[in-house]
C-alpha positions in Angstrom: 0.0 0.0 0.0 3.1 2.7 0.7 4.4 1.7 -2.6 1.3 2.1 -4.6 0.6 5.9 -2.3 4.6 6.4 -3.4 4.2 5.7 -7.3 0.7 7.9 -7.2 2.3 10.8 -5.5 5.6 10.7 -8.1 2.9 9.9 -10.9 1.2 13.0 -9.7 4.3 15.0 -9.4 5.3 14.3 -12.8 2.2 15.4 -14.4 2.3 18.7 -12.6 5.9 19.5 -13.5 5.2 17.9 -17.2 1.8 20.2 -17.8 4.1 23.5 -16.1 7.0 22.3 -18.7 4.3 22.1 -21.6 2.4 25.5 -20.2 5.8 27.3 -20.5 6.8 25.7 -24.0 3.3 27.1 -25.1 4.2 30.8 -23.7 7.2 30.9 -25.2 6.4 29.4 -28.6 3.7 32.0 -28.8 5.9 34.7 -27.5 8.2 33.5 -30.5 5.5 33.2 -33.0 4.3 37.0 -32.0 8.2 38.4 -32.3 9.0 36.6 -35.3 5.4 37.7 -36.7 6.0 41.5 -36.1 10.2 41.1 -37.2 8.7 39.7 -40.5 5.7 42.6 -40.4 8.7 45.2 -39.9 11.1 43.5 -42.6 8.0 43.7 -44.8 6.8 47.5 -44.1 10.5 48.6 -44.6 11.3 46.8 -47.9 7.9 48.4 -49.3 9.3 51.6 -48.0 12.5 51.2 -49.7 10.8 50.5 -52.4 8.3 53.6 -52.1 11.3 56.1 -51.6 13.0 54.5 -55.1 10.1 54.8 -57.2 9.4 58.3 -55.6 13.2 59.1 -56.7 12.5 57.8 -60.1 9.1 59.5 -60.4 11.0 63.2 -59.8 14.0 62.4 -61.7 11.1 61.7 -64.6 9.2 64.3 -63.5 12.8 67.0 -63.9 13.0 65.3 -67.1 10.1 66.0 -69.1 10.2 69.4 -67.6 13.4 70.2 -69.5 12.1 68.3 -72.4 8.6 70.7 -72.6 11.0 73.8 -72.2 12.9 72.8 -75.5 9.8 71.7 -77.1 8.1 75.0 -76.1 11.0 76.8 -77.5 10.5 74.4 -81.0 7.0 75.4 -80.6 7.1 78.7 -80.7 9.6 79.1 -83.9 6.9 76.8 -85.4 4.7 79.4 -84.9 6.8 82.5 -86.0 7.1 80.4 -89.4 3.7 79.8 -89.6 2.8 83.3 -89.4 5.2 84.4 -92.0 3.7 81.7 -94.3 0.8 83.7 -93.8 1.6 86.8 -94.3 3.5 85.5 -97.2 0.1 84.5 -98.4 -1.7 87.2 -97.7 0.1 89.6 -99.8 0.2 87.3 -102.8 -3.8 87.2 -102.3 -6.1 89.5 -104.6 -8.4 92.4 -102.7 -12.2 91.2 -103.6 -14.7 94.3 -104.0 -17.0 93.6 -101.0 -14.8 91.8 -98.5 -11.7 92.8 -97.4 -9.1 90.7 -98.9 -11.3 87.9 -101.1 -9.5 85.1 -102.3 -7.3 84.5 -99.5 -5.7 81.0 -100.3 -2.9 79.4 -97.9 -0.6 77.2 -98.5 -1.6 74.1 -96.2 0.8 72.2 -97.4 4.0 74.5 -96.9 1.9 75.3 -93.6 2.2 71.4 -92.2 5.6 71.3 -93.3 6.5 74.7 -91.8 5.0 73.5 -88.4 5.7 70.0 -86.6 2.8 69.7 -84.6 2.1 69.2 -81.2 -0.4 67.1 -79.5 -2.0 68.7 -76.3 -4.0 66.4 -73.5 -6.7 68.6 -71.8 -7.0 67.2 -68.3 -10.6 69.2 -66.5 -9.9 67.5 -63.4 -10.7 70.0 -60.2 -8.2 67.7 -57.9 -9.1 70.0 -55.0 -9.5 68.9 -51.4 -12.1 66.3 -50.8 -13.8 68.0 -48.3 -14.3 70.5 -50.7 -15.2 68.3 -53.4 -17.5 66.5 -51.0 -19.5 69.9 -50.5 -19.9 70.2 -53.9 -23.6 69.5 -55.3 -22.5 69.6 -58.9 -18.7 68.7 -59.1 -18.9 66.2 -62.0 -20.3 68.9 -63.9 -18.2 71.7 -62.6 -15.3 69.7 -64.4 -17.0 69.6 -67.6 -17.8 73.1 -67.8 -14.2 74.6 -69.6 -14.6 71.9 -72.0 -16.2 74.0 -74.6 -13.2 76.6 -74.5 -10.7 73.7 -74.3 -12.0 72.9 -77.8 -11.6 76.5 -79.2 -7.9 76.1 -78.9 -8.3 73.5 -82.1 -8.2 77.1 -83.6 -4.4 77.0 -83.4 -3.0 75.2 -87.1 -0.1 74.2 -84.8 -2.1 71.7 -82.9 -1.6 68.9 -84.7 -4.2 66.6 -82.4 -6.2 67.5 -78.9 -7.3 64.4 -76.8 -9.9 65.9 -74.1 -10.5 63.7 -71.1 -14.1 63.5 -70.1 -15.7 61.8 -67.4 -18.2 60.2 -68.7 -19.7 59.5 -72.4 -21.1 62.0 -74.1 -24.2 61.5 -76.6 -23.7 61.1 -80.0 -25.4 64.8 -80.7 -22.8 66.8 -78.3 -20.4 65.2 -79.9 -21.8 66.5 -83.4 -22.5 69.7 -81.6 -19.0 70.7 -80.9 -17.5 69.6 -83.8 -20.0 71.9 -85.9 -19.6 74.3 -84.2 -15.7 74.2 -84.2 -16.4 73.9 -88.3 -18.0 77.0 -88.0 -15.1 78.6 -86.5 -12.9 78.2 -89.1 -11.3 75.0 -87.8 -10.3 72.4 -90.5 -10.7 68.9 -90.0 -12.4 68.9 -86.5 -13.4 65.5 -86.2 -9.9 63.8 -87.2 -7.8 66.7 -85.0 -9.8 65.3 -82.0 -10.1 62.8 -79.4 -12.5 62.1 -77.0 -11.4 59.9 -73.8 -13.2 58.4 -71.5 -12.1 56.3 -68.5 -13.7 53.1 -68.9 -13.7 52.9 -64.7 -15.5 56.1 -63.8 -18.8 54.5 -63.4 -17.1 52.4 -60.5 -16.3 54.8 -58.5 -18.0 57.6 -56.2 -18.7 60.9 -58.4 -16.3 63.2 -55.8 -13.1 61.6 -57.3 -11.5 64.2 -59.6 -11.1 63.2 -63.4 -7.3 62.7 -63.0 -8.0 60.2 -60.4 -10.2 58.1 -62.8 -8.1 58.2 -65.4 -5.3 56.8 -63.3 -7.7 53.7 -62.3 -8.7 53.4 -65.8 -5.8 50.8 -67.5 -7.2 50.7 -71.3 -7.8 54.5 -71.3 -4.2 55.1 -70.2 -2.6 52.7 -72.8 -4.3 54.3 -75.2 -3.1 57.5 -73.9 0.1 56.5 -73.4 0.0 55.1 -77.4 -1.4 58.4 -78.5 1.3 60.7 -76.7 4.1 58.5 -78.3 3.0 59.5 -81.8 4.1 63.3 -81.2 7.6 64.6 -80.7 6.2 68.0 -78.9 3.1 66.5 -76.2 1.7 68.5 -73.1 -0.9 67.5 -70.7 -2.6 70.8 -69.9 -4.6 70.3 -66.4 -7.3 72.3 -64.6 -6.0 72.1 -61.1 -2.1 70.8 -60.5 -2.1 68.1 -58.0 -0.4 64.9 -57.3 -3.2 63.6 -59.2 -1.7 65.6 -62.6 2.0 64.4 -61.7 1.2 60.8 -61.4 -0.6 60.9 -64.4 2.1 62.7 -66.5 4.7 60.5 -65.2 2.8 57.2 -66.0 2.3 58.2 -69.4 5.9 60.0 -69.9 4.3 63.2 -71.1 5.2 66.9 -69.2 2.5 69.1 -67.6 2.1 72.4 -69.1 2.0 73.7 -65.0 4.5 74.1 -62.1 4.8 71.7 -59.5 1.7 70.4 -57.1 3.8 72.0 -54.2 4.0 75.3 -55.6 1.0 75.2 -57.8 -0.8 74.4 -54.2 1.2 77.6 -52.5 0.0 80.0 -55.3 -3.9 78.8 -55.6 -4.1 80.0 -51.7 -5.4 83.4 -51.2 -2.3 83.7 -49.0 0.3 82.5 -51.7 -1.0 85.3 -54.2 -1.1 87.8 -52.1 2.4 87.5 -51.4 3.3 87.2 -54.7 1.1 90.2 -55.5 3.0 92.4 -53.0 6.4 90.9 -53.9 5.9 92.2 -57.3 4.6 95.6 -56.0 1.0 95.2 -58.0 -1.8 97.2 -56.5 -4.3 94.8 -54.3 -7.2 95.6 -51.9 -6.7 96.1 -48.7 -6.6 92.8 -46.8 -4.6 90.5 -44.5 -3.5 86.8 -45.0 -1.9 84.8 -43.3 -4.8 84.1 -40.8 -4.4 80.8 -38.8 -7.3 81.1 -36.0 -9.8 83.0 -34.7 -7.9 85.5 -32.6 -5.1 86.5 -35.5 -8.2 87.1 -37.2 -10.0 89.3 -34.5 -6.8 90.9 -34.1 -6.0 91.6 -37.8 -10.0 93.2 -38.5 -9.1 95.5 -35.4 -6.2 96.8 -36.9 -8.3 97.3 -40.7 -11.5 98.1 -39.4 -9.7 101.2 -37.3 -7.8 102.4 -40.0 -10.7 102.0 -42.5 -13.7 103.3 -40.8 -15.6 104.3 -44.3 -15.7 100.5 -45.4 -18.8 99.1 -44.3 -18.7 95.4 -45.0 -15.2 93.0 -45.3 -15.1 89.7 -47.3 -13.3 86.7 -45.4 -12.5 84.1 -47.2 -10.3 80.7 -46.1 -6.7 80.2 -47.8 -8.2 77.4 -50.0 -11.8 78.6 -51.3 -13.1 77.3 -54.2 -15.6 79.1 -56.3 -16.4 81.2 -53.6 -17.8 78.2 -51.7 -15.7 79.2 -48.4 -16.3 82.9 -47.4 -18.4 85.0 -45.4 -18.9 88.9 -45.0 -18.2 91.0 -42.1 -21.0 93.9 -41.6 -19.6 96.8 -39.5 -23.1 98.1 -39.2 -23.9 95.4 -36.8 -21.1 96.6 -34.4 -21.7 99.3 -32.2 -18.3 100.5 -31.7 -17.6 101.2 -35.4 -20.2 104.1 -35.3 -19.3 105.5 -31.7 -15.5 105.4 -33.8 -16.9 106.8 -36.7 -18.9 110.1 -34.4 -15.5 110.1 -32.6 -13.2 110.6 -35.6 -15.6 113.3 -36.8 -15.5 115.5 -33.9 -11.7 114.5 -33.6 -11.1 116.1 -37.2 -13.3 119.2 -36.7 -10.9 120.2 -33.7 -7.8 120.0 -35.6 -9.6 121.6 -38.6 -10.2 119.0 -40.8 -7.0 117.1 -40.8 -7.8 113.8 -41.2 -4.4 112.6 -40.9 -5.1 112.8 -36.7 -6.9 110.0 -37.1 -4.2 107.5 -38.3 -1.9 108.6 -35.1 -0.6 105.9 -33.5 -1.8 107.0 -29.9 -5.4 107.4 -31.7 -5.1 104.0 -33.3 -4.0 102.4 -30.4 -7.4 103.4 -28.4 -9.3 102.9 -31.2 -8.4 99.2 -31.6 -8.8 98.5 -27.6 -12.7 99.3 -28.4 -12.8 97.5 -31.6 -11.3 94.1 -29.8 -13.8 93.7 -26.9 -16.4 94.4 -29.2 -15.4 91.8 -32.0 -14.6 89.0 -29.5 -18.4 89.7 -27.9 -20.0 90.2 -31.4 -18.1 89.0 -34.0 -20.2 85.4 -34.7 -23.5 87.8 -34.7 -22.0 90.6 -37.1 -21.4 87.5 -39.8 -23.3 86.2 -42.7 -21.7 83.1 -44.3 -21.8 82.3 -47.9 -25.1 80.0 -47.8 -22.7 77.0 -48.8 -23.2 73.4 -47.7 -19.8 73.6 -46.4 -20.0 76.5 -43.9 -23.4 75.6 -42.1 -22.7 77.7 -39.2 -19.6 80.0 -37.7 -17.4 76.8 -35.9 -17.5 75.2 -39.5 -15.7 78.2 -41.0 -13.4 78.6 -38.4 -12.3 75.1 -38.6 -11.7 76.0 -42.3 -9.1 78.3 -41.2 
């Protein structure tokens, strides 16, 4: 009986050290599988980084390339042109005044012309690649991008055009078709139908209506082949966008064709309110009076003290964000609403009739200085009241177009 109580307590000892043995085995396998896991998950993220940050090299390397490559076909371009237009003139004085129109019989050589001028093949890209919350607020943004077709068509004008392609978002009925081609006949242009191309991304209907037109034509694979085939056929190509984004550069660098714009970073800089203004004042050009540069709520309290005293005659001021579109993002400013701008206005009156009429007194800095400490308490208490915003989706009340800033 001791022996079989012995061999059940060792049995039982064995078992507990075995299942803690197992237990642990268990832990640290799992413990294993979970470093090696994430090792393997970090090995992975960094090798599609590596290979992120090559193709990103390659992409601006392409991207400094055709850059150079449209300045010397710009500068091939316009010598095309200059020759062109002496052809013309050339012709023109060999032609025969007619008694009822001005010069009747006018006659050019279209052949000499051709020969004269290479060509060149320009993309039109509508695409409004703008922010998506903007484009998202947007009731009609599919047809927004469709609305400079018309005029895109009216550069067809141009004999040097050899070929336009147009990129449309969706496809257009026989009839409009017709339409504009007539109506380029009309105008004088030769051979409409054959100078132009229509292209429409065979994948737009898959995706949601906000994605800009450059962003379907990216996702479409035939359309870009065939794009890509097209722009091989020209020596001199340009894709001419709407809005430059990373969108545009993408697209030009897939299909090794340069974009008749600056660079998304600088195009970005520029579109902004801010970026202009700056521009404007680095070049010394006459603009309203304004400030930019606004980044919350009290730089912009601050900076409508300091215009509001020195401008007491304006009545209303337009605020806009740094990247409105179409006037969707802005809202006016009624000084009528604010009390202290007429108790300002009565006090610069009787301030000038004491110093006989010089209104210079009022633009001292002592004066100013008061001035704005009445203007600042009352624009932080009233300055949400004394607003109407633009009646846009995107700015439904004042918070909204704050957070625009």
């Amino acid at each position: 009986l001791r022996r079989w109580g012995a061999v059940k307590i060792q049995a039982m000892a064995r078992m507990v050290i075995a299942k803690h043995k197992y237990l642990t085995a268990i832990r640290w396998r799992r413990a294993a599988t979970k470093i090696q896991c994430q090792a393997r998950r970090m090995a992975a993220l960094l090798i599609v980084q590596t290979k992120l940050a090559v193709q990103r090299s390659k992409d601006f390397e392409v991207w400094d390339g055709l850059a150079d490559v449209l300045k010397a076909n710009w500068a091939r371009a316009k010598a095309n042109a200059k020759s062109n237009a002496k052809v013309l003139a050339q012709s023109m004085s060999k032609a025969v005044p007619g008694p009822d129109l001005g010069m009747e019989g006018v006659e050019m050589d279209m052949a000499q012309l051709s020969t004269v001028g290479a060509g060149r093949l320009e993309v039109h890209l509508p695409s409004l690649s703008i922010d998506e919350e903007l484009r998202l607020g947007l009731p009609h943004y599919p047809t927004d991008q469709n609305l400079s077709i018309l005029g895109r068509l009216c550069g067809l004008v141009d004999r040097n055009i050899a070929h336009m392609v147009v990129v449309v978002p969706r496809e257009l009925p026989q009839d409009v078709s017709e339409y504009w081609i007539k109506l380029l006949e009309l105008a004088g242009v030769e051979d409409a139908a054959a100078r132009l191309t229509l292209l429409v991304p065979e994948r737009g209907g898959d995706y949601p209506t906000h994605l800009p037109l450059a962003s379907l034509l990216l996702y479409s694979p035939i359309a870009m082949r065939r794009l890509t085939h097209i722009c091989g056929r020209y020596k001199c190509a340009y894709v001419v966008p709407a809005v430059c984004g990373w969108q545009e550069k993408l697209l030009a660098v897939r299909i090794n064709t340069p974009l008749l714009a600056p660079a998304p970073a600088a195009a970005q800089l520029y579109m902004s309110h801010s970026g202009a203004k700056r521009t404007f004042d680095a070049a010394r050009v006459n603009v309203a009076i304004g400030a930019h540069d606004i980044y919350d709520q009290e730089d912009l309290i601050i900076a409508l003290t300091k215009l509001i005293a020195s401008n007491l005659d304006i009545d209303d001021w337009l605020l806009k964000t740094d990247g409105d579109f179409n006037g969707e993002c802005a809202a006016c400013l009624h000084c009528s609403k604010l009390k202290s701008v007429q108790d300002l206005r009565n006090e610069r009156a009787e301030l000038v009739h004491l110093h006989d009429g010089d209104k210079s007194i009022w633009h001292s800095p002592d004066v100013q200085l008061l001035a704005r400490a009445k203007l600042l308490k009352d624009l932080q208490d009233n300055l949400a009241t004394s607003l109407s915003l633009g009646g846009s989706d995107l700015l439904p009340d004042w918070l909204s177009f704050l957070r625009r800033f």
